[in-house]
N, C-alpha and C positions, 0 to 999 in steps of 0.2 A: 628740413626733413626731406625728403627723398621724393621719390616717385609717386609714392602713394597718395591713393585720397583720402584716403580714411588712418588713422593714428592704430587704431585697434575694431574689430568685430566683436561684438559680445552675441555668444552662442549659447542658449539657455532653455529649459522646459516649458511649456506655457504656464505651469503652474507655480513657477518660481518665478513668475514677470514682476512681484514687487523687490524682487530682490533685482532684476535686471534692471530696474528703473531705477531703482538706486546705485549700483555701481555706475552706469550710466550717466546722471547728474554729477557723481561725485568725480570722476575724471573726465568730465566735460569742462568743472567748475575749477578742476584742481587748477592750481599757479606754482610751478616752480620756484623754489629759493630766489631770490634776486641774485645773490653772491655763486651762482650756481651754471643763470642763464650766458647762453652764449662760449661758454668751457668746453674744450675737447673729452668729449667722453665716447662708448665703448663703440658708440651708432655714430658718431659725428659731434656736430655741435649742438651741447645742452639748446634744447626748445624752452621757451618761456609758459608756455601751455601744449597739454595732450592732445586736446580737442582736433579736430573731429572726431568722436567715436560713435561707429554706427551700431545699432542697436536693431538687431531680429525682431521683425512683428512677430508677436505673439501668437496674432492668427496664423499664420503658416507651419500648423502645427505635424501637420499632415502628409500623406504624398507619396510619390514613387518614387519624386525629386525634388531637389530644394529648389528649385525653380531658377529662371536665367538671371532674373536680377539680384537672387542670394547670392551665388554663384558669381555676376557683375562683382560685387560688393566684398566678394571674400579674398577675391584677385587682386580689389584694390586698397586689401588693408595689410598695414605692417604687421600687426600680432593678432591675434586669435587668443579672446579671454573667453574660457568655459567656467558656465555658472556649475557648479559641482554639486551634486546632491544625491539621493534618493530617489529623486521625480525625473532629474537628467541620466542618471546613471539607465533609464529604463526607457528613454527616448530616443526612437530612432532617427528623430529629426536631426535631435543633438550628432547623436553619433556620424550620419551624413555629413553635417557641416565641417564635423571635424579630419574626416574623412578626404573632404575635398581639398580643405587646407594644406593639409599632411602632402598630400599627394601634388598640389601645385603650389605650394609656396615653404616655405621654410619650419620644418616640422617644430627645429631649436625656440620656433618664436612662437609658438603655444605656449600659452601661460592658465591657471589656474585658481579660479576662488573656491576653498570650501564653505556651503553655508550649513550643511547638517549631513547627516551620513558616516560614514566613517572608510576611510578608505582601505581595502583588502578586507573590509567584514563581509561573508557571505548574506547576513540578514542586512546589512547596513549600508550595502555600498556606495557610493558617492561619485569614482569617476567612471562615466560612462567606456566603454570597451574602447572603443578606437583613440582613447587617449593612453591607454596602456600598452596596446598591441600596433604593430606595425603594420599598414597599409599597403597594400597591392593598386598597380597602378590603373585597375577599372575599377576602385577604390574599395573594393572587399577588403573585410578586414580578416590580418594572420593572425597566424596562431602563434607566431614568435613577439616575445612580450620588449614594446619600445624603452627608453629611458624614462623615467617619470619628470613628466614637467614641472617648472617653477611653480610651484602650489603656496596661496596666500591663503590664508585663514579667518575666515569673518568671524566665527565662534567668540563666544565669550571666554570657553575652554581653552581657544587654538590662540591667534595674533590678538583678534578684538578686528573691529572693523578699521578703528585709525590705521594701526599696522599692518593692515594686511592691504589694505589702497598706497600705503605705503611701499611696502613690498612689489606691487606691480605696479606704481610710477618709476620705482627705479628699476626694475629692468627694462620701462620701455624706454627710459630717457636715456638709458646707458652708463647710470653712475651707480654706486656703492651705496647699499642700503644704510651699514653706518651715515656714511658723512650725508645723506638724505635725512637720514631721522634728527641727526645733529643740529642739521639746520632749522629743520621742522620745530625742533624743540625750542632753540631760538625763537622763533619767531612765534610759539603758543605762547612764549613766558612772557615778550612785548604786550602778546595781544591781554595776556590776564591781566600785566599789572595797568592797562589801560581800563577792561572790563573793572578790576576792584576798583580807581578812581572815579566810574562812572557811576558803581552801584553807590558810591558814597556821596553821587554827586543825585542818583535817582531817590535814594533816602532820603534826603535833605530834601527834595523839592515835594517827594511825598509828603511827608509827616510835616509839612514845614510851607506850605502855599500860603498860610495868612503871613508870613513873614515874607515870601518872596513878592506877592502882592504889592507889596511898600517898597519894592527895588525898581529901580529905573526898565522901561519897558525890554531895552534892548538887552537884559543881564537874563529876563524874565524868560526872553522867549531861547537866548542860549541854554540856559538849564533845560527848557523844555525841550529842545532838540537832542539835548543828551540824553536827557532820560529816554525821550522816545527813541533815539538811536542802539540803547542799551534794550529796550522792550525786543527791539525788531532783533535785535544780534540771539539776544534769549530763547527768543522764536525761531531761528534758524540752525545757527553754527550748533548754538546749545543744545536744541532739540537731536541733532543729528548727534550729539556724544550720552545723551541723557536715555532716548529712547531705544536703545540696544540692551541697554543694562534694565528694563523694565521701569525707569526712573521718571515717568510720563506724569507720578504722583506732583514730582517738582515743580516740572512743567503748569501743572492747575496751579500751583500756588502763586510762580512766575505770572502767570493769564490773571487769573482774580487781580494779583495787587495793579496789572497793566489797566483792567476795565476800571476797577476803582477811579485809577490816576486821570484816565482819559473822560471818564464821567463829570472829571469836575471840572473840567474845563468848557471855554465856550469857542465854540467851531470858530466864530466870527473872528477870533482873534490870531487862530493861524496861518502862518502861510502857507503856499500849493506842496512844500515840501514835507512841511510839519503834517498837512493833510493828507500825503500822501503814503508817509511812514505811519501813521495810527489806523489807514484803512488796509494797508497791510498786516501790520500786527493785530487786529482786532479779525480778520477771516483768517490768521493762523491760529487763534486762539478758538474760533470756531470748530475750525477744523482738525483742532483737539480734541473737542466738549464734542464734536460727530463724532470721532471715531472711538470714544469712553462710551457712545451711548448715553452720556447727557444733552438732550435735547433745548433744556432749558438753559443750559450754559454757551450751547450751540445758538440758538434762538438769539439770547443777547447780544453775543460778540456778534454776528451776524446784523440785527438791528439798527448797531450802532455804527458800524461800518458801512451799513447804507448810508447815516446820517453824514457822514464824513464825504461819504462819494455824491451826494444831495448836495451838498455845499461847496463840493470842489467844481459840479457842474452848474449851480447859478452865480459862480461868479465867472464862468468862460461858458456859456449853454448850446454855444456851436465847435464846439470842439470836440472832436468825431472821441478821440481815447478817453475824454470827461464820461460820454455817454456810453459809451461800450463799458467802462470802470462801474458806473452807477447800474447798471442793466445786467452786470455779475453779482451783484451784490444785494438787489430785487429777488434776483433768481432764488440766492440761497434761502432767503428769507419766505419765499414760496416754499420752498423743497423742504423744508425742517417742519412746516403747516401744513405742508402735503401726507409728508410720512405720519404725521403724527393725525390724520384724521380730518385736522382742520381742513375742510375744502373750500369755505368760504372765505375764508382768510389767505388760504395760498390763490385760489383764484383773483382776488383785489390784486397779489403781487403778479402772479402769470401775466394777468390783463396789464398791468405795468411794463413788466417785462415787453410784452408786445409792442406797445408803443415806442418805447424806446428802441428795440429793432427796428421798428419803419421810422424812427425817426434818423439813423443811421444810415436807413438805405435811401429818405430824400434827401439827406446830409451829400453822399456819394452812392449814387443809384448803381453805378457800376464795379464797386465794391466788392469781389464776391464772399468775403470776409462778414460783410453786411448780410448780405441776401442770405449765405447759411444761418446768421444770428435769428433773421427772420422767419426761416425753414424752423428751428428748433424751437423760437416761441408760437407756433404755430403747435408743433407736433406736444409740449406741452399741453398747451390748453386742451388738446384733442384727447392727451390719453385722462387727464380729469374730468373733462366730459363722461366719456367711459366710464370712469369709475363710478358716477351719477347716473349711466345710462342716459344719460343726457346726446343721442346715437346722433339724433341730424346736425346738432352742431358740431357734432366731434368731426362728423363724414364733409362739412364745410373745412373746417381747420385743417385737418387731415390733405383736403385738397390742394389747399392752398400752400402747403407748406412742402406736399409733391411737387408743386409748379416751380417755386422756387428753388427745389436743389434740384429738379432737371433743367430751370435753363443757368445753373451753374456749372452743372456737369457738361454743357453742351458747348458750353464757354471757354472750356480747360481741354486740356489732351487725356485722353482716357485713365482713369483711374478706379480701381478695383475698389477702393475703400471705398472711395462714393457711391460706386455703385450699389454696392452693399447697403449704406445707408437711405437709398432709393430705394431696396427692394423694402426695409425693415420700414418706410414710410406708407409703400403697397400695402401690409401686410395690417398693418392699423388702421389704413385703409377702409381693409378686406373687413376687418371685425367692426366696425362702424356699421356695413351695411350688412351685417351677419344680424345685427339689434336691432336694425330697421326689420329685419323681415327680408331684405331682399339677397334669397337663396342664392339666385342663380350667378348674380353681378359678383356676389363675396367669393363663390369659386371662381368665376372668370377672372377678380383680380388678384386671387391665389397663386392662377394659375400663370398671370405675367410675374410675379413674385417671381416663379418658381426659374422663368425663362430669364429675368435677369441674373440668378445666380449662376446656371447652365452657361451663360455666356460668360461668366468671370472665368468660369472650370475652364469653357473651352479655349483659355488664354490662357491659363495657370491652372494644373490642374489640382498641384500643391494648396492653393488656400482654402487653408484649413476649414475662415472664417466665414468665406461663400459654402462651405460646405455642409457647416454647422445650420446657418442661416435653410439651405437649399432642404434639410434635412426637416427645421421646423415647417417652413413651407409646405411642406410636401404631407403632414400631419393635419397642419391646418387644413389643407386640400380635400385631403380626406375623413376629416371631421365633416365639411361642406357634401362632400359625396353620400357621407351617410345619413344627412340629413334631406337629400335628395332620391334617397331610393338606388341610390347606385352603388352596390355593394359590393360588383367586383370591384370596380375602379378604386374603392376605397380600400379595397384590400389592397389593391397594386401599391397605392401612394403611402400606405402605410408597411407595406414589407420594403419600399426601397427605402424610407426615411431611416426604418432599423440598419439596413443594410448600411447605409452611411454611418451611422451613427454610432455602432458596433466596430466599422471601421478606422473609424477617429479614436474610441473607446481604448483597441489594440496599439494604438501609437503611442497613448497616453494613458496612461490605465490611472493616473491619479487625480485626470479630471473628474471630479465630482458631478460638476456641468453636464457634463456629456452621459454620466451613468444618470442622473437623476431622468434625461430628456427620454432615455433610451429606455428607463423601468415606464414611463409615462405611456411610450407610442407601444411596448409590449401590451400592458393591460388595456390601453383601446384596442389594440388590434385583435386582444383577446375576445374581446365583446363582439366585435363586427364579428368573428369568424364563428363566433357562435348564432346571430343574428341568420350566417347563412349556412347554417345546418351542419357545421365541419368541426362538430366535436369534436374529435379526435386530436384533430391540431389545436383547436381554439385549449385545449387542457394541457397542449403541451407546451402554445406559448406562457400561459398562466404562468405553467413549470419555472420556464425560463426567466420570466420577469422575476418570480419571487426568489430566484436562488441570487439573481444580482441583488435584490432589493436585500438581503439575509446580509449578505457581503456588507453591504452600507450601511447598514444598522448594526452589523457586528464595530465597524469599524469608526462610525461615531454615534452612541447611541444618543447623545443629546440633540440630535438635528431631529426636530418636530415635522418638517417636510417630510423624512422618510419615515420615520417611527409613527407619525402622525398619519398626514394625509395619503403619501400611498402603501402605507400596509392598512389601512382601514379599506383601499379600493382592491386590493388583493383580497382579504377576509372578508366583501363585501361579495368579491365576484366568486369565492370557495362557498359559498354560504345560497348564492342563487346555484350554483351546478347541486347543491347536496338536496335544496327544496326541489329542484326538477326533477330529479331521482327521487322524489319522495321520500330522502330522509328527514325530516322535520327536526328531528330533535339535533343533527351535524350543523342543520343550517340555523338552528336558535342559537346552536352555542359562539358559531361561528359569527353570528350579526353581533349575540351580544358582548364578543370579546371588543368587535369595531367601537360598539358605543359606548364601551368603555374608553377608547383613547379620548387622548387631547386633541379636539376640532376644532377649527373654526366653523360658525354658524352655515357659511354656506358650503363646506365640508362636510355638514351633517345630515343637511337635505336628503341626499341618497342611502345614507345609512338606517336614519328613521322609516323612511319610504318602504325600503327592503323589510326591518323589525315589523310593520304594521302586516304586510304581506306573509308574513311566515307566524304571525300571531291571530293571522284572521282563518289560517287554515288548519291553526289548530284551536280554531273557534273560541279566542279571548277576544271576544268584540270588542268592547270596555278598550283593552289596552290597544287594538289595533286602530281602531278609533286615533286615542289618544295619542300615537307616535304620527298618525297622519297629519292630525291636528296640528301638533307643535309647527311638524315639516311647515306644514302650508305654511302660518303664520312665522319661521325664518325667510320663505321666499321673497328675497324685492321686488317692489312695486315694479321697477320697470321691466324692460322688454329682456328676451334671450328665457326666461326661464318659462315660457308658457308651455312647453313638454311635460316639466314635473308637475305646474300646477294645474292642467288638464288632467295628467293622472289621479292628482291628489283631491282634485274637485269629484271625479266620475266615483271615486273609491267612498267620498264623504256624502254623496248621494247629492250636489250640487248642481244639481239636471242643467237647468239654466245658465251657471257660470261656464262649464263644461262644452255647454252647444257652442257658447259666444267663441270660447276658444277654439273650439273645432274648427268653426266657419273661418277664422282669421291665417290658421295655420293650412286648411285647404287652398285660399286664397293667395298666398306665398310660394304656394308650389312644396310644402314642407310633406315629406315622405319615409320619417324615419321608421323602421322595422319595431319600435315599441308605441311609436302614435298606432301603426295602421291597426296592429294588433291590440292596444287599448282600445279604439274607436271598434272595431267588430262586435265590442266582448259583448 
């Protein structure tokens, strides 16, 4: 191959990134024909693999320019593969990349996947502008329409996925898609009638272990290597032909009879390879049962795959990849306990997990492979603290887990990613000592948060993912300011986070991510501006929040996020402007439509609080009572909520619980515009 360093560029939306990570593995992974490598074809001579291909961060979704190292990267690839869609076709990012290609490299070697869209539909489009129209060389795009490039087709409708990675293997290698697929097909028909002799050979050892039992040891553990060679192929090759056509149903069935198989066996008798293909195949099978949303199918294959990585490391327990192997596999088995409530259960694994990272980093202290392991079981333990309110030991974990990925970062030559991951370590930090009570330090460390990402801009001003980051920062910040009395400044941090955010919104109009963060920082900032007297805007941000938030809910009405929790904070904040005005019966109708939605319990807090307020002024004691009531009794024990339940105490006539909390929140320095004015009343 040529000059180049890279094979291909894949250029793609950020919302199409499972799709880029998939083309991505798959002509990483591809292999040419045998009968193929090394032949004169259209580029030279046939390569035996594509690979390199470099794949566009996601987060750079952004910008005024693709930055110098896309730009590096695009110069030094031979083709230009554009992911094609709906989400690309409306990405300026995309269009950029493609843009620069055109204009400095070989317009002929743009190549094309579609994954949905439809291309020339005005509702439906798929290739973004600058793959149709011709470039000007300060890369503006013309109005004269270019040749349409080699376009593959992932669709089920169009090639299918085989044939369309097909299709762009062989225009990058230079040969004839025919005699490509020709060969291709050869070589699937080898591999099946190998797969049929094996499943017949995975049958037999299933349905049939009291018989193979009585075979000689060495017959014993051949079979089991086939079958478990046939599990792992099922799990991979298969899964990538099954799960395009929706056929993932198979797949559970393939997993079931795999966990069966591997249930009956006894670890002690495998060897490191047998153990190594069953702890793979049993976290693919996981990693099924996660993405169906069976947790308890997750939970198992996960279980038993730690069993496997438990046994491959007592029998080598200094073997750095044994323990890194077992310490992934802890993890999941935490994460499936975590999501699913269990915290007592995921923390025994977290607190495992830990160990095993410091056991990797006295294994090779200079590791930094290690020390991030260490950084991340760290930053676990800390955000389930949190979740328990459990604040001093999180703001411990938390620290320690900053220490170790700055002196990683200190270690290495400057890197944006990490940085990033440095700021989002700041930032849990910052909420750790937001639960302690301690005001002032949770802004201060907001507010280096906010200086780390500042510094990634001012080197790139493209990433996306510092700016997204920069954006929530900047939120947090001014949550911290308004809980300190400072009202402009909260205003500022929250009109520049929209402003970012609004701007990324425009690049990308189909990240959801980005609208959900942006309807968020509107109706806070709708409150502060009302907090300082600026009616008039604070109703007009309202406006704004709920025309994007209409949009979102028009457009997937099943997300409970947006239908749920912020249009309840939308009708929560229409429902206080209509009791301020003194309409009573706009702002009844309007609380009681919120409680009517689907909440979570601490979703409800404020909505109840609101209901008891607009039922106490129109003098249903009984029921105003009653909505304070519940509130209180959803509030958790621990720290962060002593705002609502100092209101909810002075309202229920709790003289005493009320003072205690008064005196605690003066003592912090806390000076939010609804404490001072609760405390006067």
């Amino acid at each position: 191959m040529s000059e180049y360093r890279y094979r291909a560029f894949i250029s793609y939306s950020w919302s199409d990134a499972k799709w880029g990570n998939w083309l991505h593995h798959r002509l990483e992974t591809y292999r040419t024909p045998a009968a193929l490598v090394g032949k004169n074809g259209a580029l030279g001579k046939v390569p035996a693999r594509l690979n390199p291909i470099f794949k566009d961060r996601e987060e750079e979704a952004a910008g005024a320019s693709i930055g110098d190292a896309v730009e590096k990267a695009l110069l030094a690839s031979e083709f230009l593969i554009v992911v094609c869609s709906s989400n690309s076709a409306q990405s300026r990012w995309v269009d950029r990349e493609i843009a620069f290609f055109k204009a400095h490299r070989d317009p002929d070697k743009v190549l094309a996947l579609i994954v949905d869209g439809e291309p020339g539909n005005a509702d439906a489009e798929c290739f973004p502008i600058a793959l149709t129209h011709g470039v000007n060389s300060d890369l503006t795009i013309g109005d004269s329409l270019a040749d349409a490039p080699l376009a593959a087709d992932a669709r089920i409708s169009g090639d299918g996925k085989r044939r369309a990675i097909l299709k762009l293997a062989a225009a990058m290698l230079g040969v004839g898609l025919g005699e490509l697929v020709n060969r291709d097909e050869r070589r699937r028909t080898t591999r099946t009638r190998i797969v049929v002799s094996a499943s017949l050979a995975l049958a037999t050892v299933m349905s049939g272990l009291a018989w193979v039992a009585v075979q000689a040891r060495m017959e014993a553990e051949f079979q089991r290597n086939e079958a478990d060679g046939l599990v792992e192929f099922m799990l991979t090759d298969l899964r990538d032909r099954l799960e395009p056509v929706g056929r993932l149903d198979a797949l559970d069935v393939v997993g079931t009879r795999a966990l069966d198989y591997y249930a009956k066996q006894k670890l002690g008798d495998l060897d490191k390879d047998s153990l190594g293909r069953r702890a793979r195949a049993l976290l693919l099978v996981g990693e099924i049962s996660n993405i169906r949303g069976d947790s308890d199918d997750a939970l198992r294959a996960f279980r038993q795959a730690a069993a496997t990585t438990q046994e491959q490391l007592a029998r080598d327990p200094d073997n750095q990849q044994r323990v890194f192997d077992h310490a992934q596999s802890v993890f999941w088995v935490g994460y499936i306990a975590y999501n699913r409530g269990e915290l007592k259960a995921a923390e025994a694994q977290y607190r495992e997990y830990k160990r095993l990272a410091d056991r990797l980093i006295a294994l090779d202290p200079e590791n930094p492979k290690w020390q991030m392991e260490g950084s991340y079981a760290e930053t676990n333990l800390g955000v389930m603290y949190i979740e328990q309110g459990r604040y001093a030991e999180a703001e411990q974990a938390f620290a320690r887990g900053l220490k170790r990925i700055e002196t990683v970062a200190r270690a290495e030559p400057y890197d944006a990613g990490r940085q990033v991951e440095i700021g989002t370590n700041i930032n849990w930090l910052g909420m750790a000592n937001k639960g302690l009570g301690k005001e002032q330090q949770a802004l201060t460390l907001h507010q280096r948060e906010i200086a780390v990402y500042e510094e990634v801009l001012r080197r790139d001003g493209a990433d996306a993912m510092a700016k997204n980051r920069l954006s929530i920062a900047l939120q947090f910040a001014g949550d911290q300011q308004l809980h300190l009395g400072q009202l402009d400044e909260a205003i500022q941090s929250y009109e520049r986070a929209i402003a970012l955010n609004a701007e990324m919104r425009r690049l990308e109009p189909a990240n959801t991510d980005w609208q959900h963060s942006e309807v968020g920082g509107r109706l806070d900032l709708t409150q502060i501006l009302a907090y300082a007297g600026r009616t008039a805007e604070s109703r007009a941000m309202l406006d704004s929040a709920a025309a994007l938030l209409g949009r979102m809910i028009a457009k997937d009405p099943k997300n409970s996020a947006w239908s749920g929790y912020l249009h309840s904070r939308e009708l929560s904040t229409r429902s206080r402007f209509a009791l301020a005005a003194g309409d009573t019966a706009r702002a009844a109708a309007l609380i009681n439509k919120a409680l009517g939605l689907d909440l979570e319990d601490k979703d409800r807090i404020a909505v109840l609080l609101l209901a008891g307020d607009i039922d106490a002024r129109l003098k249903r004691t009984d029921s105003a009572r009653s909505h304070w009531t519940t509130a209180l009794n959803l509030l958790p024990e621990y720290g962060g909520t002593d705002l609502d339940r100092f209101r909810l105490s002075k309202r229920l006539g709790l003289a005493e619980q009320a003072a205690a909390i008064s005196e605690r929140l003066d003592r912090r320095g806390f000076r939010h515009p609804a404490y001072l004015a609760e405390r006067s009343r």
